[in-house]
C-alpha positions, -999 to 999 in steps of 0.1 A, spaced: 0 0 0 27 25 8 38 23 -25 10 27 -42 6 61 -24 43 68 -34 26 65 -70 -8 81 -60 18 115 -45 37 108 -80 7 116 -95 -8 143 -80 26 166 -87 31 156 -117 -8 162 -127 -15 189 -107 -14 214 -135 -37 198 -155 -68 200 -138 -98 205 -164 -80 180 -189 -97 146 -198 -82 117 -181 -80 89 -202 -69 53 -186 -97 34 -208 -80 7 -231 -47 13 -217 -23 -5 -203 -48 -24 -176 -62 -16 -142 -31 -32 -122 -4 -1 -114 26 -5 -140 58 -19 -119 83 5 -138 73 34 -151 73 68 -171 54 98 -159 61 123 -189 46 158 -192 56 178 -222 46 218 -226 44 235 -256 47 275 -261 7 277 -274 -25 252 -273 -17 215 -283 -33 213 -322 -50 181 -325 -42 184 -362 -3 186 -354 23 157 -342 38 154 -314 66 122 -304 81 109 -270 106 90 -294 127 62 -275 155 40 -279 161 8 -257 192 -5 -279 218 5 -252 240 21 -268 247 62 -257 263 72 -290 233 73 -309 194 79 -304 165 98 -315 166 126 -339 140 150 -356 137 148 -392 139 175 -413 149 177 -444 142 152 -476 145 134 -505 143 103 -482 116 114 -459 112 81 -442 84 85 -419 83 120 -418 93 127 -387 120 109 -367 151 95 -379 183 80 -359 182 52 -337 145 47 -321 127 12 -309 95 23 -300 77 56 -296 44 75 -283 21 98 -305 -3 122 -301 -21 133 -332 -60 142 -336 -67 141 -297 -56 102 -294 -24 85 -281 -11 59 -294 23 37 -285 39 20 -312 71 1 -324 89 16 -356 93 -3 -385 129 1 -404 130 -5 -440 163 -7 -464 161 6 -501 187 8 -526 193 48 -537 194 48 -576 227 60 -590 210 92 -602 206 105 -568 245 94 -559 265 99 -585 286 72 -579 304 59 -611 298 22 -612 278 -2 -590 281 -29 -571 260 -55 -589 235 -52 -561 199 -51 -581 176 -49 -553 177 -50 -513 146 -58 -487 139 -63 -452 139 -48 -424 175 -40 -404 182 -58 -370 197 -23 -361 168 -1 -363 190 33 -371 183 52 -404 212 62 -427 231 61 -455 250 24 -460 280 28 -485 287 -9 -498 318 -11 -515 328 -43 -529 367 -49 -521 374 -81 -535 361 -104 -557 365 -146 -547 356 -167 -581 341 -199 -575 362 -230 -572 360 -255 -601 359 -289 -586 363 -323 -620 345 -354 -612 361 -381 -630 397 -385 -649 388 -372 -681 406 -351 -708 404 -324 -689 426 -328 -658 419 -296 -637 400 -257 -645 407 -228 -627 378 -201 -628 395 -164 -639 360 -150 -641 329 -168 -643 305 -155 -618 277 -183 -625 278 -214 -602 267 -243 -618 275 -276 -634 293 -275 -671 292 -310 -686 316 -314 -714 324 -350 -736 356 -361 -754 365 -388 -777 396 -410 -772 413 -381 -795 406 -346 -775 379 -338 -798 343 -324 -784 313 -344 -789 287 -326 -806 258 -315 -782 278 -328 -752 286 -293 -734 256 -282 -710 254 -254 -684 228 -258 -656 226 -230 -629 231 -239 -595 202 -223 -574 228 -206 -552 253 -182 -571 236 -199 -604 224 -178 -634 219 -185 -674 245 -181 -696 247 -145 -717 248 -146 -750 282 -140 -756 287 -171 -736 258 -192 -747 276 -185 -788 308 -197 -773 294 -231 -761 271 -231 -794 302 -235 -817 323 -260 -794 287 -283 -793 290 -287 -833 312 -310 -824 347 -324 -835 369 -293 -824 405 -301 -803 400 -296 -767 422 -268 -756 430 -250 -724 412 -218 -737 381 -235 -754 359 -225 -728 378 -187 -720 347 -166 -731 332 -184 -693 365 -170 -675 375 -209 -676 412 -218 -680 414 -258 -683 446 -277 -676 440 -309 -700 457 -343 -694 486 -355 -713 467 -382 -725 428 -377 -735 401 -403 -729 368 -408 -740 343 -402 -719 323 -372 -707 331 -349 -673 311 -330 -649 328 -295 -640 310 -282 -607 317 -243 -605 306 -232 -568 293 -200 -564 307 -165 -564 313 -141 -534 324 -107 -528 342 -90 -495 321 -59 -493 325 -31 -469 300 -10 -454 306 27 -445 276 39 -423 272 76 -426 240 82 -398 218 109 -399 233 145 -386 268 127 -377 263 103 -351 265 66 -350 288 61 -375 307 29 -384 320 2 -403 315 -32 -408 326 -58 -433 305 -89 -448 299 -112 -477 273 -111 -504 271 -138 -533 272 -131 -565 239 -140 -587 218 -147 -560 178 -134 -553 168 -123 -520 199 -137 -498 218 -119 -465 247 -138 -482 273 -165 -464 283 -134 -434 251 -107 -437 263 -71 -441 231 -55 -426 217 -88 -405 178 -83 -416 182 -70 -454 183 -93 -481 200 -83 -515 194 -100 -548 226 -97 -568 239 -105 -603 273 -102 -615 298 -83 -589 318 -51 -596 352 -48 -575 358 -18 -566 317 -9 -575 299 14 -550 263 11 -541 243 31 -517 215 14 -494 195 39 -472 180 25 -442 150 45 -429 117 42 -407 88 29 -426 55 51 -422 34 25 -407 47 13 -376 33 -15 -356 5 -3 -324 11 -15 -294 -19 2 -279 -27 30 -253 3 42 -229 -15 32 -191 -30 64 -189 -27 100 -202 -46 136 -203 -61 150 -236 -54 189 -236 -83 210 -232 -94 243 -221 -75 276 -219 -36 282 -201 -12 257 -189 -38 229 -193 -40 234 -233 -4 236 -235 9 201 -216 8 165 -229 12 141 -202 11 99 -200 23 71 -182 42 44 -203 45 10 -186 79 0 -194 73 -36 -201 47 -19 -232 82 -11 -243 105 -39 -245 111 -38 -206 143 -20 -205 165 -29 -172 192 -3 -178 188 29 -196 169 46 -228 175 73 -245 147 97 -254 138 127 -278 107 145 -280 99 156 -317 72 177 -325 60 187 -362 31 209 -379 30 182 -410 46 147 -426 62 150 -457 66 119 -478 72 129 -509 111 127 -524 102 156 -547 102 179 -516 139 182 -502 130 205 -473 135 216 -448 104 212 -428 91 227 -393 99 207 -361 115 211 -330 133 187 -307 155 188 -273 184 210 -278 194 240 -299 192 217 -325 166 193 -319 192 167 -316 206 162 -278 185 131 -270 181 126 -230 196 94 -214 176 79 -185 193 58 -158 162 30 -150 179 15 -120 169 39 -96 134 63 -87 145 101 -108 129 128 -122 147 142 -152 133 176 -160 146 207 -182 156 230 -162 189 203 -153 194 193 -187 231 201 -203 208 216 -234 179 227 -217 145 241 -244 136 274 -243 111 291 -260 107 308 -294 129 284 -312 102 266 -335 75 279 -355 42 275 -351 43 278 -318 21 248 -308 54 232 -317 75 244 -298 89 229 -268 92 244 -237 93 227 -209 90 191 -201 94 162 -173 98 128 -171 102 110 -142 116 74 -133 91 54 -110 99 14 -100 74 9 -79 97 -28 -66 129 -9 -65 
């Protein structure tokens, strides 16, 4: 009981201003008291406008080097709002809350829009990134590793060593007792990893040798990048040449949104491959459909937060603004912790407030918003292991007013506090 009225006392200060607001606890998080807790009040320089959008964005990934950031400028508008690292998030919009977990999507960025000179051989990318943090992915592929040639029988040909074919597969290829190619005897099937058709190019190149009665020689099958090594003394008899697939060593130079989370990380892709993280995933959740590889090629993947995100339902309980003065102006809610993920350690939070969501690429920005800091972008860390209240007035980058436009955006002033009701 006594800490129930440590909550009850929790309550009353934090809701004492907004008295004449309607309380809403129906279809929230349930009747029984949350365990761990956010109390979070947020106050804006004029009236909350239901037809605005306002964000307690929040990230439970652990990590203090990056966190939530305002979006404000396009082409890649995301979700129109928040960008950086963010795992779940609250909303208000049209006089309802809502809490909800992002959605991260990759996409590859057409060369138009990067300029870069060649590509990768990366055709298409999908999924959804482990790492839910929007930015720019710069693959580079480093080195190219051509698939082994493995014989299956003693044959004419004695060994093949693959220069450049990126197409794994089986090549079947028949002798006489003389060297010479039996007519119709050469096939290529794909493999389904690595595997594709021949090109043309190719395809003429195995046309002519399947006429039949040419001399086997170590360059008859060099418009496929094979070299062959043929026994001293041919034999009748046809071979199986197994060509495994094709990989590249790609690099991935992360360049997050306003400088901060960088990094870089190394992987594996194969070549000629649909819808496949690859042998060692580059971006563990997206899934790249390849054809040939370029070393040295550049491609650009841009990871960003889907529009529709996933509801998790109501916060426990929150107040929809109403009325005239400091009542109009304040957003508060409780979030039960185990809504979001259950966090034992610390989050890091930003709220983001906007006037409008831009989706569309032709619109570059910039666009109306504000966020903690002069910038919008000094996300507050929030130590869960112990009963706090974080509030403005002791932040590093405290918010003032008259630094966003309209002013029902603009930030003010704002609380949250830390309750653990078994701590």
């Amino acid at each position: 009981m006594w800490i129930r009225g440590v909550r009850l006392v929790a309550w009353v200060v934090v809701m004492a201003p907004l008295v004449g607001c309607a309380w809403v606890p129906e279809g929230g998080g349930g009747t029984n008291v949350p365990d761990r807790a956010l109390l979070v009040t947020l106050t804006l320089a004029d009236r909350v406008d239901a037809n605005y959008y306002y964000y307690l964005a929040i990230d439970t990934d652990d990590d203090r080097t990056d966190g939530p950031l305002p979006l404000y400028e396009g082409p890649f508008w995301g979700n129109g709002w928040g960008t950086g690292s963010m795992t779940y998030f609250v909303s208000y919009h049209a006089g309802a809350y809502g809490v909800y977990r992002p959605a991260i999507l990759a996409d590859l960025v057409p060369r138009s829009i990067t300029g870069e000179p060649v590509e990768t051989g990366i055709a298409a990318v999908s999924g959804s990134p482990t790492a839910p943090v929007a930015g720019i992915h710069k693959l580079t592929v480093d080195r190219i590793n051509y698939g082994a040639v493995a014989i299956d029988t003693a044959g004419t040909v004695q060994s093949a060593a693959n220069a450049s074919f990126q197409g794994a597969g089986t090549l079947t290829i028949g002798t006489d007792a003389e060297g010479r190619v039996a007519a119709g005897s050469i096939v290529f099937t794909p493999a389904e990893t690595g595997g594709r058709p021949l090109t043309s190019a190719e395809q003429s190149a195995v046309a002519d040798l399947n006429r039949g009665g040419a001399l086997l020689a170590p360059n008859s099958l060099s418009a496929l990048g094979l070299a062959l090594t043929l026994a001293p003394t041919p034999a009748a008899g046809v071979q199986t040449l197994t060509i495994a697939p094709t990989t590249g060593a790609v690099t991935d130079r992360f360049e997050a949104y306003f400088d901060t989370g960088d990094y870089m990380a190394s992987g594996v892709l194969y070549a000629n491959q649909a819808n496949s993280e690859g042998p060692t995933p580059i971006l563990p959740g997206v899934r790249f459909t390849t054809g040939d590889l370029v070393q040295g090629g550049v491609s650009n993947v841009i990871t960003q937060f889907d529009v529709t995100a996933n509801y998790l339902g109501l916060p426990f309980a929150g107040t929809v603004p109403r009325g005239t003065g400091l009542a109009s102006r304040q957003l508060a809610f409780e979030i039960d912790l185990a809504q979001i993920g259950d966090p034992q350690d610390r989050i890091d939070l930003n709220f983001i407030t906007t006037d409008e969501l831009i989706f569309d690429p032709e619109i570059a920005g910039p666009k109306r918003y504000d966020g903690l800091g002069n910038t919008g972008n000094q996300f507050v860390t929030l130590n869960l292991n112990t009963n706090y209240t974080y509030a403005n007035d002791d932040a590093t980058y405290p918010e003032y007013s008259g630094d966003a436009n309209p002013a029902a955006i603009d930030i003010v002033d704002w609380r949250i506090e830390v309750i653990l009701a078994n701590r």
